[in-house]
N, C-alpha and C positions, 0 to 999 in steps of 0.2 A: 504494500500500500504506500503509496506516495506520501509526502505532507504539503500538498495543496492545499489554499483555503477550503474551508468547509463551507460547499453550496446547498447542504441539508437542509429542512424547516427546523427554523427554532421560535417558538413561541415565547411572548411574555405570558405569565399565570398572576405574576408578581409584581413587587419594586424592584425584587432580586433575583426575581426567580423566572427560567424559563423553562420550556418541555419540547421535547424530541418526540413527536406523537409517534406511537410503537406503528402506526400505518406506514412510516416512514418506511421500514424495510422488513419482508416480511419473513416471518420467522422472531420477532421481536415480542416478546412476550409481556414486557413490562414498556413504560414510556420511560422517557430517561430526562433527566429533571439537570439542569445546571445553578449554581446560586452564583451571578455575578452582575456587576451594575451594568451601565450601558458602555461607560469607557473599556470596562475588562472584556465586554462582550465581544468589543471590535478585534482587540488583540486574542481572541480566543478562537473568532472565527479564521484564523490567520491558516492555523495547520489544521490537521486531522485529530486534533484531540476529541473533538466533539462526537467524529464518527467512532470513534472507542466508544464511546461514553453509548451509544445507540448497540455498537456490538456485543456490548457487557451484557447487555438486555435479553440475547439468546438464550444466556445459561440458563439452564434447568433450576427449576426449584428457586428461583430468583425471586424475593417479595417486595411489596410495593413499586420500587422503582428503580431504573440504574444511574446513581446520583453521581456530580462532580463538583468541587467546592470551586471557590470561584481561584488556585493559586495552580486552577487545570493548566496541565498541557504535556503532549507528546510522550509517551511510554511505550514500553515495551506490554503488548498485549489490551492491560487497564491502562488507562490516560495515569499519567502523577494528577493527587486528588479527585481519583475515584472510589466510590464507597458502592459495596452491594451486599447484601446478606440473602443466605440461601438457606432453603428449610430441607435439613437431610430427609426428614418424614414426607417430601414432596419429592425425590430425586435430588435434592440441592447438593452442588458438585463444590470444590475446593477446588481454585486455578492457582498454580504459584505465580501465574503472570499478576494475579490480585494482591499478591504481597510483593513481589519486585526480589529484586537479586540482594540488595543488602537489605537482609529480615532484621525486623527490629531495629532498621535505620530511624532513629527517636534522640531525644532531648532532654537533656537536664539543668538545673536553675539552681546556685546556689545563693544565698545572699549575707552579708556581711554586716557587723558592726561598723564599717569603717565609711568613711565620705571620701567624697570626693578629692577634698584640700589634702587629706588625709594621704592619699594615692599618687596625686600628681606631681610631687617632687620625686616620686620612684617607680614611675610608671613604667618609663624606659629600661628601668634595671628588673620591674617583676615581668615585662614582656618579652626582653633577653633570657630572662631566665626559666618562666614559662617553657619559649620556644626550645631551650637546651635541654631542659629533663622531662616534657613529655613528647615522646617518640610519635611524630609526622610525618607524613609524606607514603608515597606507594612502595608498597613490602617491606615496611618499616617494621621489625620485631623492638620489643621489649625487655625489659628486666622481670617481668611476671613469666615463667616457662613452667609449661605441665606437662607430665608423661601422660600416658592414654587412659591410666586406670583415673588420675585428678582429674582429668578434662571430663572425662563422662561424670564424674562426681558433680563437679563446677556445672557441667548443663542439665542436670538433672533437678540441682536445688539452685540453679542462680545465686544472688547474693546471700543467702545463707549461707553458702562453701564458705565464701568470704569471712561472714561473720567469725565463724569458726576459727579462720588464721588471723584476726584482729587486723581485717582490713576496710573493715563495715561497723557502722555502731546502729544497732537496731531503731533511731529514726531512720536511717536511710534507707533499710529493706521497708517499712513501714511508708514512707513518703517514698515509692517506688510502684507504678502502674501494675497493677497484679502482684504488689507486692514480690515484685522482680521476678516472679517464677510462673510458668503456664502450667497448668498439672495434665498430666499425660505426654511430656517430655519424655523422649525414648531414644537417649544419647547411641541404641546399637543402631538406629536407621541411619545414622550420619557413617559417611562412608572414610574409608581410610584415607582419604588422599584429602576431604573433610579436618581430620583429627590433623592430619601433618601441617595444614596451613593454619589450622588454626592456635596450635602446640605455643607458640612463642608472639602471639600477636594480640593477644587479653590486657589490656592498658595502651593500646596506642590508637593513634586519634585517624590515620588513612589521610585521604586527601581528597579531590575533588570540590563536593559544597562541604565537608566536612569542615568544622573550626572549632576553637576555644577562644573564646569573645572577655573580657572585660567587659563590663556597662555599668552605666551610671540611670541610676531612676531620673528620668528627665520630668517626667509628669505623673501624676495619678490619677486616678478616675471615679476609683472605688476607695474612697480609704477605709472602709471598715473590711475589704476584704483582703485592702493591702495590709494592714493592721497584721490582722489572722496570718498572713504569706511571711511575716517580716520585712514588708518592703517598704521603705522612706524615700522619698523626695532630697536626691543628691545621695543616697545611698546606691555603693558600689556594687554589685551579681559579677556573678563568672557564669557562663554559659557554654553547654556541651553538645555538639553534635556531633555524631558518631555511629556506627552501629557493629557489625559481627562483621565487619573485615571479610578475609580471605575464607573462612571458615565457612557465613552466611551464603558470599556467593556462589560457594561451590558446593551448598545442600539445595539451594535454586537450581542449579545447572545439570545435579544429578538426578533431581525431579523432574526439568522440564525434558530429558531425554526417556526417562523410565515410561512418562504419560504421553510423547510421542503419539502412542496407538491408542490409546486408552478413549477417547472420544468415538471412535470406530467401534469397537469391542464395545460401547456400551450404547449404540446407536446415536450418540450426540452432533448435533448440527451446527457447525459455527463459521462464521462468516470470516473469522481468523485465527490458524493455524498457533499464534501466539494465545493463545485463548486455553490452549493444551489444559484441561481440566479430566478429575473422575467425581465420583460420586463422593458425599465425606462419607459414608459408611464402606465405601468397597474397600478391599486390601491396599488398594493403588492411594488409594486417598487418607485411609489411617496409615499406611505409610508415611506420605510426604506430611502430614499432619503431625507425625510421630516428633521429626525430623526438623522439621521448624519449627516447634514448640522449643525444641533442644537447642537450635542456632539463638532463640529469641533472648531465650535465658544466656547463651553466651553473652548476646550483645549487653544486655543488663549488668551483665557482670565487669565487659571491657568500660562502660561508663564509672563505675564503681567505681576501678582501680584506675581511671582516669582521673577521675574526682579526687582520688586520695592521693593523687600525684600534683595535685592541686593546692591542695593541704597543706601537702609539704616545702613546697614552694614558698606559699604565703609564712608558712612557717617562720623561715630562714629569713626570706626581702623581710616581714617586718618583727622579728624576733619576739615573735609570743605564738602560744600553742594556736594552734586551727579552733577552738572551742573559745577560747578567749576573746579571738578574732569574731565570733560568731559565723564560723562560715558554714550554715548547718542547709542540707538540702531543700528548698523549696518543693521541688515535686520533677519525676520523671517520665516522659513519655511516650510511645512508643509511634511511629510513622508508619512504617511496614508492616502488616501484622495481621492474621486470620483468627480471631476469636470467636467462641463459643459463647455466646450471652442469650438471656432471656428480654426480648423486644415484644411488645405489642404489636400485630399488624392484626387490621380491622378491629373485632372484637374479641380475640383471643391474645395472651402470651404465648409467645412460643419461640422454643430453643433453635437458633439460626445460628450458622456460620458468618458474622462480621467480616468482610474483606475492607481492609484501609490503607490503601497504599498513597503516599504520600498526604494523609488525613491523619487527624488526632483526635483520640477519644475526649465526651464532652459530657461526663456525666452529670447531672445537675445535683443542687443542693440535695439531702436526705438519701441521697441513692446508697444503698448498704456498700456497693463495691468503693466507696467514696472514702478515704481513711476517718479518721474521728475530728482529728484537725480541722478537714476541712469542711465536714458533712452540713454545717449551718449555712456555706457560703457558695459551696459546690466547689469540682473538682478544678485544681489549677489546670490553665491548657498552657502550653508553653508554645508562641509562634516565634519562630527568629526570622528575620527581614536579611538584608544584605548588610554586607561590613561599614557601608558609608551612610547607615540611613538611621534604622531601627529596627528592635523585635519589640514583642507585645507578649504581656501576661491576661492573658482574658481568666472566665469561672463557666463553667456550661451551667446550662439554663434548663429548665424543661422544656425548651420547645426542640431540642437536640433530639430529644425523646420521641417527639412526636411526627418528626419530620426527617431524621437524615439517621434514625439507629445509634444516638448519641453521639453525633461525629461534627467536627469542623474540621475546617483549612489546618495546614501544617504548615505555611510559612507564606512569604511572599511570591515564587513560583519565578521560573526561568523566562525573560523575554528576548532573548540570545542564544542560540544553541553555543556550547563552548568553541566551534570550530568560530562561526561568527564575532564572540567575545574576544578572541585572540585576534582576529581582523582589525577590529573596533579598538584593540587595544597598541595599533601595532605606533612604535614609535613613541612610545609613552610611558612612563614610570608610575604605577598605580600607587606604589607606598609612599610618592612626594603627592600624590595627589592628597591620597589619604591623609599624610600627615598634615597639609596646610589645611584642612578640615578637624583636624585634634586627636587623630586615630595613628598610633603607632601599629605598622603592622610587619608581621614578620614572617616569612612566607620558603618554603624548601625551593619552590623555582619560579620565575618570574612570571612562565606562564600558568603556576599557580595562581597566580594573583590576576591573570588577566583573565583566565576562564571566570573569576568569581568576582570581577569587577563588579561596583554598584548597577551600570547600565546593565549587566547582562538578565537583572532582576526586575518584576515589575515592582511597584512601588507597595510595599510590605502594610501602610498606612491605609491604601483604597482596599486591600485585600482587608483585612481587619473592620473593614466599615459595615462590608456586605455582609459577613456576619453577625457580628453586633445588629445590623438591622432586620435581619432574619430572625435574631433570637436566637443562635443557636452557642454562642456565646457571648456575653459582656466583659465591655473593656473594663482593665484595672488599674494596670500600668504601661506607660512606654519607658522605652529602655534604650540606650544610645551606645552605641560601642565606641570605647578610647581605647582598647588595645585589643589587639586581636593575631591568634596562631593562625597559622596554615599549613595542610600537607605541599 
């Protein structure tokens, strides 16, 4: 398939919201719904993400809708920010093209005692130092190494392993999306060549959009929910994204060759060969389910030990313990991901496989999966923007519940393919740029920093609107980046 503008129908239903009438193409079982304003609309009709977002709509067992948040565009199989959940009691199939190659590509938020004034005379020296002791860049190993019998331990309990070696302190499995572990993690489905990549790369951060941000709370919105989060107005966060490295991508890859036929073999019709799905009850599907449950929990755990790499850091630049400092976990989440949750569609509850791939879960105030912390205010969502702009701390809402499967946006979304950002960038020094903006940034190669330039983003702030005006979550805080890693 090409990535031509998309000359499909797209209806308004909404302010934010359009639909793909399922008459569009036939075989389409559900309508497919986008949440984006009119400016995002423009740049959305640009590629083919939209016709993913209609193709998703084949799957079996697929209910209400095949939804995109508005930070869509271009993927492999699902658009990045598409969400669909399937009812295995109907046929509903599990695609690993629905969670992407790095499973449990997600985010984490820490925040700090410290300020700004506080920071700024040693910025340059915690962002040197940052970039020297946590390990960047592509096939970067670490100081964390596991033999096969630890690693399957490690993916089996997530950051409980952890806890156990004193590299976790129970707020952080607790302020951790599922409590950092999916259960039904089955470390023997990950394959050996799995284990080997994955052996020596548990704490390091990768490269691509991957980074480690510095930010400063530039505004608040909520303060009784920033209150609850620990976040202040000129108050310092470090920010994580990252996810299961070598390990993830190569239980995707061993997936998407094993279900090859698997759509054949079970009569399934799909409009794209990337769509590669089985049933979640068949072998094929508890299989790959087994399997990325196990990758997911790695990735929880390489944030962890990122986090505490972190720690240690601040440690030293300002000579007092990590707990003194305050730098205790805000909330972790995950982007990539197929879960099993209890959603209402029509008038019944009922147990669906959640596909989020480049989406973040949104569960609203009261919801039991919500820790205690946050259960009055709802669950933190974590969106990061690009290195020259902002991220956002939103709260899901109940109308996540009623309309998208508790899901929002995961960030501000690519409006550059990285071949074009390198184009765009050619000729140019991105970190003088950044810096005469107040962003120290520190990056393994140059064209790191130009694939992840501000322009190649759309703007993190319009992304964040449509939500908020959807209701499917409210703003809390924005958040500016002063220093920032890269692979």
């Amino acid at each position: 398939m090409k990535k031509d503008a998309f000359t499909g129908p797209l209806e308004r239903v909404g302010p934010v919201l359009w639909r793909i009438p399922r008459s569009y193409k036939s075989g389409m079982r559900v309508d497919g719904l986008i949440y984006a304003s009119d400016a995002l609309m423009r740049l959305i009709r640009a590629d083919q993400a939209a016709e993913q977002v209609a193709n998703v709509a084949f799957l079996p067992g697929i209910q209400g809708a095949s939804l995109a948040m508005p930070d869509i565009h271009w993927g492999y199989g699902f658009c990045i920010g598409g969400v669909c959940a399937t009812d295995p009691a109907e046929g509903g199939v599990v695609s690993p093209g629905g969670v992407g190659y790095d499973i449990n590509c997600g985010v984490r938020l820490m925040r700090t005692e410290l300020r700004r004034d506080d920071v700024q005379p040693r910025l340059g020296q915690l962002v040197n130092a940052l970039f020297e002791s946590v390990p960047a860049g592509v096939g970067r190993t670490g100081k964390y190494r596991y033999n096969a019998r630890e690693l399957g331990d490690l993916m089996a309990a997530g950051p409980r392993y952890l806890l156990r070696r004193g590299l976790a302190v129970d707020a952080d499995v607790e302020h951790t999306e599922a409590g950092g572990c999916l259960d039904g993690a089955e470390p023997g489905r990950v394959s050996e060549r799995a284990y080997e990549r994955g052996a020596a790369q548990c704490g390091t951060l990768g490269a691509g959009n991957h980074f480690l941000e510095v930010q400063v709370v530039e505004e608040v919105f909520d303060a009784g929910a920033a209150e609850v989060m620990g976040l202040a107005k000129h108050g310092i966060c470090v920010m994580i994204h990252s996810g299961s490295r070598g390990l993830g991508y190569q239980v995707c890859d061993d997936a998407l060759r094993a279900l090859r036929h698997a759509p054949r073999k079970y009569g399934i019709e799909l409009p794209d060969r990337q769509l590669a799905c089985a049933p979640v009850d068949s072998p094929e599907g508890r299989h790959y389910l087994g399997a990325m449950r196990a990758a997911a929990n790695y990735a929880w755990c390489n944030r962890q030990l990122l986090m505490w790499q972190v720690r240690e850091v601040f440690e030293r630049v300002f000579e007092k313990t990590w707990s003194e400092l305050g730098l205790d976990l805000v909330y972790d989440v995950a982007h990539n991901i197929a879960k099993m949750e209890d959603h209402r569609v029509g008038d019944r509850i009922k147990r669906v496989c959640v596909h989020r791939k480049g989406a973040t879960r949104a569960f609203p105030a009261g919801h039991p999966e919500v820790p205690a912390r946050y259960r009055g205010i709802g669950q933190p969502v974590i969106i990061p923007g690009d290195m020259g702009r902002a991220s956002w701390v939103l709260a899901g809402e109940p109308a996540s519940m009623e309309q998208s499967f508790g899901t929002c946006c995961h960030g501000a979304g690519r409006a550059l393919s990285r071949t074009a950002a390198i184009q765009h960038a050619a000729g140019r020094r991105i970190d003088e740029e950044l810096r005469a903006q107040g962003v120290i940034a520190r990056a393994s190669s140059w064209k790191g920093l130009a694939e992840e330039q501000p322009a190649a983003y759309k703007d993190v702030d319009d992304v964040v609107e449509v939500v908020h005006e959807a209701r499917l979550a409210r703003k809390v805080a924005r958040l500016r980046p002063i220093g920032v890693v890269k692979g």
